[in-house]
One Martini backbone bead per residue (centre of mass of N, CA, C, O) as a GRO file, in nm:
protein
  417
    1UNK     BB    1   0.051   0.066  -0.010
    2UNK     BB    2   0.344   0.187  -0.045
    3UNK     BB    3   0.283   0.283  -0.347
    4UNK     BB    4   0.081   0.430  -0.384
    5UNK     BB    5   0.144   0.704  -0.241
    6UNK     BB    6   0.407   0.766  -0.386
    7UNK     BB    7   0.256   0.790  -0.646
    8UNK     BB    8   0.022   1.008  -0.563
    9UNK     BB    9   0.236   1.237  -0.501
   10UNK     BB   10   0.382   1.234  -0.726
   11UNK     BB   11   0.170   1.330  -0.885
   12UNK     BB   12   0.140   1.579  -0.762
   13UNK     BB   13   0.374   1.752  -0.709
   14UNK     BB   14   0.453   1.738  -1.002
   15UNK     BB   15   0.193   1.890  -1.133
   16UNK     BB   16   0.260   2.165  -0.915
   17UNK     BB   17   0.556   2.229  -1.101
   18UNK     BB   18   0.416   2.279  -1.324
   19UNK     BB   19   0.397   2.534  -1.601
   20UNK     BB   20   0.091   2.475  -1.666
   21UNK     BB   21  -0.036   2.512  -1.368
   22UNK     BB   22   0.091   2.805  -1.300
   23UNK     BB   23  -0.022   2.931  -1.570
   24UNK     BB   24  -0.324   2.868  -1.501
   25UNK     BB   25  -0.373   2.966  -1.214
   26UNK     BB   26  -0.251   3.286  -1.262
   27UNK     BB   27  -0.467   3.362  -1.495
   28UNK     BB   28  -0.741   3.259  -1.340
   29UNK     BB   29  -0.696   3.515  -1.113
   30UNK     BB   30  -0.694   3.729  -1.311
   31UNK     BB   31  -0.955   3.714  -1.366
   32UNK     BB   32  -1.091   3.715  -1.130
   33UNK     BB   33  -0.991   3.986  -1.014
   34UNK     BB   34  -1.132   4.144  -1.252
   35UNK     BB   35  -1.426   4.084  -1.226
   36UNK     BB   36  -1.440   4.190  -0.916
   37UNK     BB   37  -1.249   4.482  -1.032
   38UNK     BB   38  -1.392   4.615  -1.238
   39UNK     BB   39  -1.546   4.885  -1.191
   40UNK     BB   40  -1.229   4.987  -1.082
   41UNK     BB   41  -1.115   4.946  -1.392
   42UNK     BB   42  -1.316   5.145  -1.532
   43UNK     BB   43  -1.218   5.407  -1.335
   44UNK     BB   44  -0.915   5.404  -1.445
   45UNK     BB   45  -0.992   5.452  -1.731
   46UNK     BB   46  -1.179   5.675  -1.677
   47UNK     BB   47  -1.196   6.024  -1.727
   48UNK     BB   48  -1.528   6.076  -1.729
   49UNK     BB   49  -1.660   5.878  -1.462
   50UNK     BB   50  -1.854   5.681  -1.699
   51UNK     BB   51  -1.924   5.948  -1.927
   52UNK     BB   52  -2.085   6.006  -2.201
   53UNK     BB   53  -2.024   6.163  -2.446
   54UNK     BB   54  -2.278   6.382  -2.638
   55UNK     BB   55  -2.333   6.573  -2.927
   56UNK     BB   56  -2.543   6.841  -2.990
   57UNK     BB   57  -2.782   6.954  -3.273
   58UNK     BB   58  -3.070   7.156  -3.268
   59UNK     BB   59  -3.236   7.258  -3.543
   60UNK     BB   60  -3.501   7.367  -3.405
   61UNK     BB   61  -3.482   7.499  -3.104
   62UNK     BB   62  -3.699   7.256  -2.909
   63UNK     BB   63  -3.566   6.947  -2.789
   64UNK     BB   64  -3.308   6.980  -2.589
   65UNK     BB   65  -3.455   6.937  -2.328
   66UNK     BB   66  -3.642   6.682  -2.341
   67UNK     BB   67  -3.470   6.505  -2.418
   68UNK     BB   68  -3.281   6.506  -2.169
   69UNK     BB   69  -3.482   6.413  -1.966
   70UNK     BB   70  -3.512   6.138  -2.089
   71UNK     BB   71  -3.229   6.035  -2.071
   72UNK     BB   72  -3.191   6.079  -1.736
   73UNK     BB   73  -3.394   5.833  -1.702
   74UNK     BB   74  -3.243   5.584  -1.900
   75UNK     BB   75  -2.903   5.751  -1.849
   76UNK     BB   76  -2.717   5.930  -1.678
   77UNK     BB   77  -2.427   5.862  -1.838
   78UNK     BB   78  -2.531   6.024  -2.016
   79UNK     BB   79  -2.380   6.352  -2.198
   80UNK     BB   80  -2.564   6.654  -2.309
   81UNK     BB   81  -2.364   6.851  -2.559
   82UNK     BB   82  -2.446   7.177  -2.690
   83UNK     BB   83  -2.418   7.285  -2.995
   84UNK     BB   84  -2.315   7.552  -3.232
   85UNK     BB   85  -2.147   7.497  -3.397
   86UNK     BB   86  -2.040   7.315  -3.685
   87UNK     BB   87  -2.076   6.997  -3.787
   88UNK     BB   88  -1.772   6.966  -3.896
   89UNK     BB   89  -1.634   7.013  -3.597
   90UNK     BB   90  -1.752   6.838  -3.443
   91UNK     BB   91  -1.644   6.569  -3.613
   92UNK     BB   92  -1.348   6.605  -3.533
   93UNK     BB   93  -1.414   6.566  -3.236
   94UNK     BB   94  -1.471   6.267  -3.245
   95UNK     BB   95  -1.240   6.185  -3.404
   96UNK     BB   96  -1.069   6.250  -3.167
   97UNK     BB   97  -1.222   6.216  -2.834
   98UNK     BB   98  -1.413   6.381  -2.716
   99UNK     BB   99  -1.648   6.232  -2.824
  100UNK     BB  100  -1.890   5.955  -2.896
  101UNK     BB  101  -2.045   6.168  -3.083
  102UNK     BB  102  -2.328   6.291  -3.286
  103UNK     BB  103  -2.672   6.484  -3.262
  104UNK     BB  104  -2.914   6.566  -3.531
  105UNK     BB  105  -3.210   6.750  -3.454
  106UNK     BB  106  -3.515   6.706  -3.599
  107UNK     BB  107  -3.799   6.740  -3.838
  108UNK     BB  108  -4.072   6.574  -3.942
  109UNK     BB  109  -4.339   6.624  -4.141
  110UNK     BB  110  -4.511   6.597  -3.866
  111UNK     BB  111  -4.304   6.757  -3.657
  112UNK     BB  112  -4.143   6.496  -3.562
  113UNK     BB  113  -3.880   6.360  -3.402
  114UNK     BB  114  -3.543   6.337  -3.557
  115UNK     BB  115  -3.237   6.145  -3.648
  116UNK     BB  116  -2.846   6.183  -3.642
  117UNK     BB  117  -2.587   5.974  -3.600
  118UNK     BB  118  -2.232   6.020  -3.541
  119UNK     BB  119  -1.988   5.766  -3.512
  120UNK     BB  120  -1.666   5.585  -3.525
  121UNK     BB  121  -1.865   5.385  -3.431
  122UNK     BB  122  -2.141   5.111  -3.467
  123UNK     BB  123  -2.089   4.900  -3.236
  124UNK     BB  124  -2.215   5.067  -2.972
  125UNK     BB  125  -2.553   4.957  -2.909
  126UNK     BB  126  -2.586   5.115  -2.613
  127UNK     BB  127  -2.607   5.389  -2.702
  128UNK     BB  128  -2.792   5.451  -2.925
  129UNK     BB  129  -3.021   5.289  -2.808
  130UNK     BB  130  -3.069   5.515  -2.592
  131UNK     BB  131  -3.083   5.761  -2.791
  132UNK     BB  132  -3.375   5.610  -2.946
  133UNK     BB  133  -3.533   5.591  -2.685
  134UNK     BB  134  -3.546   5.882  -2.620
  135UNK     BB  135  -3.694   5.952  -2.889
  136UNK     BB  136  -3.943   5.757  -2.886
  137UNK     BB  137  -4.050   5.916  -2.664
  138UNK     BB  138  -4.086   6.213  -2.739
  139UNK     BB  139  -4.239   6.141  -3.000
  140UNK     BB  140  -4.487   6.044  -2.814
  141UNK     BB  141  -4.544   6.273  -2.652
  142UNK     BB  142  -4.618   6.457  -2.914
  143UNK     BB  143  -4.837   6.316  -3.049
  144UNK     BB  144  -5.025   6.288  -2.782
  145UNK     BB  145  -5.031   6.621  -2.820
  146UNK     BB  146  -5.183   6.630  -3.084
  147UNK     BB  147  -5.415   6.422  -3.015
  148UNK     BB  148  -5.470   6.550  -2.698
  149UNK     BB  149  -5.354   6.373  -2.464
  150UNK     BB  150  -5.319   6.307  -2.206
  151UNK     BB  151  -5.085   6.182  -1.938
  152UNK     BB  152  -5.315   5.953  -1.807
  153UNK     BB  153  -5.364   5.810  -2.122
  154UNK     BB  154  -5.101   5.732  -2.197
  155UNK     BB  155  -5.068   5.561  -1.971
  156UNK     BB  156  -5.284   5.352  -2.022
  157UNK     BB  157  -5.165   5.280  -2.301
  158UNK     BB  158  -4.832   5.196  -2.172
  159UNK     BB  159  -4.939   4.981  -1.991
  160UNK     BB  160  -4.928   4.700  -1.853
  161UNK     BB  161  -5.016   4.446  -1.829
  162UNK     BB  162  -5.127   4.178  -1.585
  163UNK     BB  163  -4.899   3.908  -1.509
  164UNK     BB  164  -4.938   3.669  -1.313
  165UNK     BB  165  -4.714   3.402  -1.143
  166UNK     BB  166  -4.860   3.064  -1.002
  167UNK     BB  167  -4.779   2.805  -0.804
  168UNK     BB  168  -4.896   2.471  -0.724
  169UNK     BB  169  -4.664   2.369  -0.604
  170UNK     BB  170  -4.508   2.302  -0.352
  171UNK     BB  171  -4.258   2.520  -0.276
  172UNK     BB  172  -4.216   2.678  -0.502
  173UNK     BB  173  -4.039   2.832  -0.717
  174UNK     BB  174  -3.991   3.169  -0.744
  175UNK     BB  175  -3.935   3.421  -0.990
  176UNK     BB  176  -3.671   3.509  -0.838
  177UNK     BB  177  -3.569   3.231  -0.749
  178UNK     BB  178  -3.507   3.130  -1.026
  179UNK     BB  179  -3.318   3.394  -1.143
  180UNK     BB  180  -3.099   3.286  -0.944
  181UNK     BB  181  -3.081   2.996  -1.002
  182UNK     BB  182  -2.984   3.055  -1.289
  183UNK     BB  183  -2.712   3.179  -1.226
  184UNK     BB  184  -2.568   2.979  -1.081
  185UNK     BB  185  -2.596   2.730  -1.232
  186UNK     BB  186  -2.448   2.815  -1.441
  187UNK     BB  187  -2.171   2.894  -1.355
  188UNK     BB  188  -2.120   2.608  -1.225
  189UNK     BB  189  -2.163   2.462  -1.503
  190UNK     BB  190  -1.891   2.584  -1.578
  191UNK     BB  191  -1.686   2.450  -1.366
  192UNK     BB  192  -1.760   2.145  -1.425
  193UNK     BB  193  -1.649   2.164  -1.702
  194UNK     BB  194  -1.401   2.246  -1.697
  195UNK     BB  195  -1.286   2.045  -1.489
  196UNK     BB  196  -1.306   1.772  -1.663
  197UNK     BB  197  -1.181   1.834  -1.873
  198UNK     BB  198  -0.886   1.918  -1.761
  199UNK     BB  199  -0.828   1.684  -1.564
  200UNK     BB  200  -0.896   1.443  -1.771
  201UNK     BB  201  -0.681   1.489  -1.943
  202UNK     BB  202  -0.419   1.515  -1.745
  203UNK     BB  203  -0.434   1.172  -1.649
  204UNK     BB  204  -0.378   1.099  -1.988
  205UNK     BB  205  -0.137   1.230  -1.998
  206UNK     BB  206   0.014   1.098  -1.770
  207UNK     BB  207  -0.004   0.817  -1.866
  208UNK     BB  208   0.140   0.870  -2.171
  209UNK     BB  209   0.410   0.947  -2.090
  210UNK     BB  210   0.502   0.738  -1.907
  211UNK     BB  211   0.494   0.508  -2.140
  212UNK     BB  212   0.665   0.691  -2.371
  213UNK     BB  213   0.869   0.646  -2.094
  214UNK     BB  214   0.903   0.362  -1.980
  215UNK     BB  215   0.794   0.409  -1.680
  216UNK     BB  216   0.609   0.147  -1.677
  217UNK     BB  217   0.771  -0.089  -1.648
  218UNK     BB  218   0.886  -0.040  -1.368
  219UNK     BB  219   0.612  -0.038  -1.207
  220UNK     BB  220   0.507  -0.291  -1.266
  221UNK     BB  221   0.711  -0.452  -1.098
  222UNK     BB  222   0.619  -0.278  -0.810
  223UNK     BB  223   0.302  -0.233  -0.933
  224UNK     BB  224  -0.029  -0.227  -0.970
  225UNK     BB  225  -0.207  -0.102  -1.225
  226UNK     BB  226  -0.454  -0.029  -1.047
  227UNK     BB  227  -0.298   0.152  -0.818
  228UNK     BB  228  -0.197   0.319  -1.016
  229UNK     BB  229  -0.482   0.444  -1.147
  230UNK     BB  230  -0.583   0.525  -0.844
  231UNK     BB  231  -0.281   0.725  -0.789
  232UNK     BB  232  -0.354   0.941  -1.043
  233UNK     BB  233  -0.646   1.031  -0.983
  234UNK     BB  234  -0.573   1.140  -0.671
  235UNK     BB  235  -0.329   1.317  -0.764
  236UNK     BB  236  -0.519   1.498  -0.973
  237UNK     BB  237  -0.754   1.569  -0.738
  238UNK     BB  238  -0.543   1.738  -0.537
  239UNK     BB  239  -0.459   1.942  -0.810
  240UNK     BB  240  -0.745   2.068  -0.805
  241UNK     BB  241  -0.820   2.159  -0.541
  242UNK     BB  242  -0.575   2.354  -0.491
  243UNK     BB  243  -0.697   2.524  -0.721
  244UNK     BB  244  -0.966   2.582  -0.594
  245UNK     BB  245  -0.894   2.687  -0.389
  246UNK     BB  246  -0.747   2.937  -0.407
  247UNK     BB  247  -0.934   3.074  -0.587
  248UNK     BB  248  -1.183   3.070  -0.357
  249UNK     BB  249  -1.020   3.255  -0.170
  250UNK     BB  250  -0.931   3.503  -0.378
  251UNK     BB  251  -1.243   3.552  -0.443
  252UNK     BB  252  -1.366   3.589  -0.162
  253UNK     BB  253  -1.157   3.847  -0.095
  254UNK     BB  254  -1.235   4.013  -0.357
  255UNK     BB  255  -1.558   4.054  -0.274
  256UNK     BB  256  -1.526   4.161  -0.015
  257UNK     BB  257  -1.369   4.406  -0.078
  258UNK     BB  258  -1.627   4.456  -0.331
  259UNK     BB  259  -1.898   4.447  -0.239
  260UNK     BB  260  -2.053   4.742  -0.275
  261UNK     BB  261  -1.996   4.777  -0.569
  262UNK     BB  262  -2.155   4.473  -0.648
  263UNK     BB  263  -2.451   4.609  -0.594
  264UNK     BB  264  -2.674   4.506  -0.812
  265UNK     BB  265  -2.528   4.320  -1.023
  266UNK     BB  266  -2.391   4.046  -1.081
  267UNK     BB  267  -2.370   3.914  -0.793
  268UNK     BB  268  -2.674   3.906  -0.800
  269UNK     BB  269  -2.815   3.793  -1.046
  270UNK     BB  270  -2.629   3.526  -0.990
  271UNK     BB  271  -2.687   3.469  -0.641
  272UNK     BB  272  -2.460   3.537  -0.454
  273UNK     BB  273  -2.626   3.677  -0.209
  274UNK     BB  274  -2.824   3.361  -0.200
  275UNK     BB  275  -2.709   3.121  -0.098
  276UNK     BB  276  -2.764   2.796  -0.091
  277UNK     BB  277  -2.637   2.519   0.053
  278UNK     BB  278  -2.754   2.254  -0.130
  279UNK     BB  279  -2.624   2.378  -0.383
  280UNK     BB  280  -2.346   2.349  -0.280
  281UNK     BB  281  -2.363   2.032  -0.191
  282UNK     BB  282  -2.458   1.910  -0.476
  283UNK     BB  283  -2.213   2.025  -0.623
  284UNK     BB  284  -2.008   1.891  -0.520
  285UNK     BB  285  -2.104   1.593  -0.511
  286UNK     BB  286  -2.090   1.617  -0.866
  287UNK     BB  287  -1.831   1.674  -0.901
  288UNK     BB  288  -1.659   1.454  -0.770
  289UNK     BB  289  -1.842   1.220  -0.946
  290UNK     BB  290  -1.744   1.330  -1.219
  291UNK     BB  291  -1.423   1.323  -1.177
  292UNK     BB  292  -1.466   0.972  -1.141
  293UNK     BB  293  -1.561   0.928  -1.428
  294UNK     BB  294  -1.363   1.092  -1.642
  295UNK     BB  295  -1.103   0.980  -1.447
  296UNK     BB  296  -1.123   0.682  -1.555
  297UNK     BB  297  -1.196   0.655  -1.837
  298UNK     BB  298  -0.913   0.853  -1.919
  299UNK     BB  299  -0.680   0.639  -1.792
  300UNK     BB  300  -0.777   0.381  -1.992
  301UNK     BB  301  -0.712   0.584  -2.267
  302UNK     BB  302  -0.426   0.652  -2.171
  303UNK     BB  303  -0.347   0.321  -2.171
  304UNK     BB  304  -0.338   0.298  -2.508
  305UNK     BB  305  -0.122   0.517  -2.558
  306UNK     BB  306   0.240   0.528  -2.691
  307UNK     BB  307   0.185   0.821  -2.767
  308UNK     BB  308   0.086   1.163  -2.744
  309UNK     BB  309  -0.058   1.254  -3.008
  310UNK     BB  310  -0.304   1.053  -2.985
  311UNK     BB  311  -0.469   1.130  -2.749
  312UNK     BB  312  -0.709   1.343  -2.886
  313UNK     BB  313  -0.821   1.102  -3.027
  314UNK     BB  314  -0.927   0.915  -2.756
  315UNK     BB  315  -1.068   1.165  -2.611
  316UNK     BB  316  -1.283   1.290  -2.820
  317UNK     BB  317  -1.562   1.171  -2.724
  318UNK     BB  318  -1.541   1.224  -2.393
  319UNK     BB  319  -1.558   1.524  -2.476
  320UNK     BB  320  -1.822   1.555  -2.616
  321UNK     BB  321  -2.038   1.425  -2.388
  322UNK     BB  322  -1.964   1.667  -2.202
  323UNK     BB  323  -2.067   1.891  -2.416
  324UNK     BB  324  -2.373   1.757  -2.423
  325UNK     BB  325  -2.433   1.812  -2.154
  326UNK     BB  326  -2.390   2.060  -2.125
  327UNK     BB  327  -2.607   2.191  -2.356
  328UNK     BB  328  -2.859   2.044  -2.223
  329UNK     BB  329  -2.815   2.213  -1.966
  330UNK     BB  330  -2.867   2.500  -2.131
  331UNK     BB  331  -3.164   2.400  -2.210
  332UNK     BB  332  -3.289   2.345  -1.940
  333UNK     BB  333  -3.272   2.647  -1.784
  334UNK     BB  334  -3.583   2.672  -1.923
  335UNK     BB  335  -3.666   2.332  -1.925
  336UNK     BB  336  -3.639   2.160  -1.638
  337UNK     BB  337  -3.941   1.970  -1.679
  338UNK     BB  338  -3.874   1.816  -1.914
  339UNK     BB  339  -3.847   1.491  -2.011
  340UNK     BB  340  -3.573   1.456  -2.122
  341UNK     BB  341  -3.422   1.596  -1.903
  342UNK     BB  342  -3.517   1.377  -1.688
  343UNK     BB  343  -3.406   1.124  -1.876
  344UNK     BB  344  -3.090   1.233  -1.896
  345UNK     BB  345  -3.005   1.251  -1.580
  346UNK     BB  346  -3.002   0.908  -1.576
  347UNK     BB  347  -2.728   0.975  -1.736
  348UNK     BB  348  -2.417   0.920  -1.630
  349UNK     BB  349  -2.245   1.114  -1.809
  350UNK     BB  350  -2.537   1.344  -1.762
  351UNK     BB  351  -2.579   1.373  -1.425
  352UNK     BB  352  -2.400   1.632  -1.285
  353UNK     BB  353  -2.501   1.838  -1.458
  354UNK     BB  354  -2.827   1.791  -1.482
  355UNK     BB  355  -2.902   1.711  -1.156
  356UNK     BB  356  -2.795   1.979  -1.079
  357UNK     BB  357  -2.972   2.167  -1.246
  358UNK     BB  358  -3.261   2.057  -1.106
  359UNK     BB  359  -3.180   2.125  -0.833
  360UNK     BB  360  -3.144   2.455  -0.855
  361UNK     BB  361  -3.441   2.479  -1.011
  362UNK     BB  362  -3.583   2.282  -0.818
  363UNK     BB  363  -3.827   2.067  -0.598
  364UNK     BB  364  -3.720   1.786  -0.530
  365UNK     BB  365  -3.698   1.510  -0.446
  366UNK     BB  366  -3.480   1.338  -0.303
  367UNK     BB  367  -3.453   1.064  -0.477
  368UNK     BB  368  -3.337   1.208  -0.729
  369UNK     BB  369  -3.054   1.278  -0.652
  370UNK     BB  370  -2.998   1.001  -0.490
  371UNK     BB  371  -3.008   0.817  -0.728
  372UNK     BB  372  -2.789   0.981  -0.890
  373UNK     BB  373  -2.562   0.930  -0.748
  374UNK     BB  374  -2.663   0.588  -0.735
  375UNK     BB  375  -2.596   0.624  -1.042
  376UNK     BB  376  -2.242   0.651  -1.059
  377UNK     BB  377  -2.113   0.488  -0.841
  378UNK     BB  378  -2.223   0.222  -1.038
  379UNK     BB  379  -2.035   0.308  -1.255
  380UNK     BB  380  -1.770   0.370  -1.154
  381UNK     BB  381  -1.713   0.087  -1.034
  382UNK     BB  382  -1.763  -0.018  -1.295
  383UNK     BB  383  -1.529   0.145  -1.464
  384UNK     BB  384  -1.324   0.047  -1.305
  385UNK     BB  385  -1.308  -0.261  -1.344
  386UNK     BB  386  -1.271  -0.234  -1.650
  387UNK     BB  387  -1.059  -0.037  -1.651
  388UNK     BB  388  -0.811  -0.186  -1.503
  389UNK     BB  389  -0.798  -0.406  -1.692
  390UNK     BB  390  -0.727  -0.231  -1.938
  391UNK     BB  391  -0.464  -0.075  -1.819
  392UNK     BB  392  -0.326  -0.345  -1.750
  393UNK     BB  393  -0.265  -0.398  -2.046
  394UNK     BB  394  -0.267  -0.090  -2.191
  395UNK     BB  395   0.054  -0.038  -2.038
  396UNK     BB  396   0.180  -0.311  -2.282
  397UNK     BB  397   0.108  -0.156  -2.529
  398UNK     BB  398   0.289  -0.092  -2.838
  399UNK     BB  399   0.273   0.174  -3.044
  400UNK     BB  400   0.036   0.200  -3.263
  401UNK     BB  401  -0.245   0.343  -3.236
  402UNK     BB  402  -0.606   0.316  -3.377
  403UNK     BB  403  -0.823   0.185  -3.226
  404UNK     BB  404  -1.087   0.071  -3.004
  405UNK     BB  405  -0.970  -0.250  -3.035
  406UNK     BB  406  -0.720  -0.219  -2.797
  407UNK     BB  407  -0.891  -0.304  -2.589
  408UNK     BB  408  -0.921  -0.579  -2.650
  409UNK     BB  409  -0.625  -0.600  -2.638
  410UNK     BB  410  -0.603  -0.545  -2.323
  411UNK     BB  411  -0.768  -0.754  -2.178
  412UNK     BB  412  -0.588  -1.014  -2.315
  413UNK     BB  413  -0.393  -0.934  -2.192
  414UNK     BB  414  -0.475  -0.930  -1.854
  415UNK     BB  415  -0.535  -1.197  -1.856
  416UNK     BB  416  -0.233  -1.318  -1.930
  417UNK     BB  417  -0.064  -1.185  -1.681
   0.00000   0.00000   0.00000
């Protein structure tokens, strides 16, 4: 057993010192520290206080005080300076970087407000967008004034309908509470995704690697196939957590320091602010169960390549399946209670992803993630003893590896042992 050991901290370890590690963890550090420092971010780059500038000439000389009333209702940070200069020098400015645009106010032949806006490029459509919402309102107003509306007839005719949405069954999640969970969800499913992809390909590629270096040779005469197998997925297990260890450490300190910053925005939207206890134990333990089924199965199909070139060949389908979850999960999230996002919750390969977006999502009877899980275990089991048997062959196999029949002879070879 202390050869288990040996082997499982060796790769750790050795894991834990390469610079592909060191510099995946590093970056995603400046990601994380980016995102949560974003506000910070835009404040230091921003010269005008996140003011956008934009010149406007008024052709009538009667919309620029009232169209300026509208834009203040829809978004404070626009910034509306009247201009009485020739419009070739405005467009000068714009292009110089003065301001974000120019808007030239005019009527149209109804004697309603219509515009024509100037910007260095018209890819920023959320600038434009609000400068047009502004106009729409404006023109409403003006038009329903010729009609002679009232301003209480008016609120009457844009108010929106009353449409309250109310759940039958007991417990249901509110839609507040959906829209939290909706994002919450969504989040973790992007963690669970990246990481089982690249722990799992990491295992593969440790195999692949030592049996290309004939290391594989020497274990083999000191250790058993199974236990390296399973001291190599525990190794890379260990560098996993380290790695999230870290991430939601500085993660979580740099979250508190830029609390108040944050109010309001991405992290309430995404439900970070009430976070349910069992959503974040659900989530660990799909996580596990998870990485403990793509790295057993990603192991023994790295115990069948020879080359390292080989490698994402043969795990390019177990890629896939991740990604199929994945995306079927992402359509989950809109209509978790259909029979198809249901029945396919309870396949294993896409249970860790399927069965926690609807634990976050629903409220579901226990019984229902509890099968989750312990159909997992028994695929896990089950996939441990085949896999095993596999890896046991398949890192005395050398050559080129060619297609999926190398099993067949991995087995061959493990039964002749």
């Amino acid at each position: 057993m202390n050869n288990f050991w040996i082997i499982m901290f060796h790769t750790f370890f050795t894991k834990l010192k390469t610079k592909s590690f060191l510099v995946t963890t590093i970056l995603t550090l400046l990601i994380v520290l980016g995102l949560t420092n974003m506000n910070n971010i835009i404040n230091f780059f921003d010269n005008d206080g996140g003011k956008e500038k934009v010149a406007v000439i008024d052709e009538t000389g009667q919309l620029f005080e009232d169209y300026q009333q509208q834009m203040k209702a829809i978004n404070e940070d626009i910034k509306l300076s009247k201009i009485n200069t020739t419009k070739d020098k405005v467009i000068e400015d714009v292009k110089n970087g003065k301001y974000k645009g120019l808007l030239i106010l005019s009527f149209d032949e109804n004697k309603l407000p219509s515009a024509i806006y100037h910007a260095k490029s018209i890819a920023d459509t959320s600038l434009s967008g609000d400068l047009e919402n502004g106009l729409k309102q404006l023109k409403t107003m003006m038009a329903a004034s010729q009609m002679n509306l009232s301003p209480e007839q008016l609120n009457k005719l844009y108010e929106p309908p009353s449409f309250k949405k109310t759940a039958l069954e007991e417990n249901a999640k509110t839609e507040e509470e959906l829209t939290q969970a909706r994002g919450l969800v969504y989040v973790l499913l992007f963690v669970i995704y990246i990481a089982v992809i690249m722990y799992a390909n990491m295992i593969a590629m440790e195999v692949a690697t030592e049996k290309s270096s004939r290391v594989m040779e020497i274990l083999i005469s000191s250790v058993s196939p199974i236990k390296q197998m399973f001291a190599k997925i525990l190794g890379v297990a260990l560098v996993s957590l380290t790695q999230l260890s870290v991430l939601l450490v500085v993660g979580y300190f740099s979250i508190k320091q830029n609390l108040k910053s944050m109010e309001g925005g991405f992290f309430e939207f995404f439900g970070f602010g009430d976070i349910q206890p069992a959503t974040i134990f659900y989530a660990v333990i799909f996580f596990i169960l998870g990485y403990f089924l793509y790295a057993t199965l990603a192991a023994f199909l790295g115990s069948l390549v020879s080359r390292i070139e080989d490698i994402q060949q043969f795990i390019t389908p177990m890629t896939m399946i991740v990604v199929a979850g994945f995306m079927i999960a992402m359509f989950g999230l809109s209509q978790p209670e259909t029979p198809f996002i249901t029945a396919t919750s309870y396949i294993p390969f896409f249970t860790p992803m399927l069965m926690f977006m609807r634990v976050g999502m629903l409220n579901l009877p226990v019984w229902e993630p509890m099968l989750g899980i312990a159909i997992l275990f028994i695929t896990i089991i089950l996939l441990a003893i085949f896999g095993a048997r596999v890896y046991k062959g398949g890192v005395l196999m050398y050559g080129k590896s060619n297609s999926y029949k190398d099993i067949k002879k991995a087995l061959q070879l493990s039964k002749n042992d």
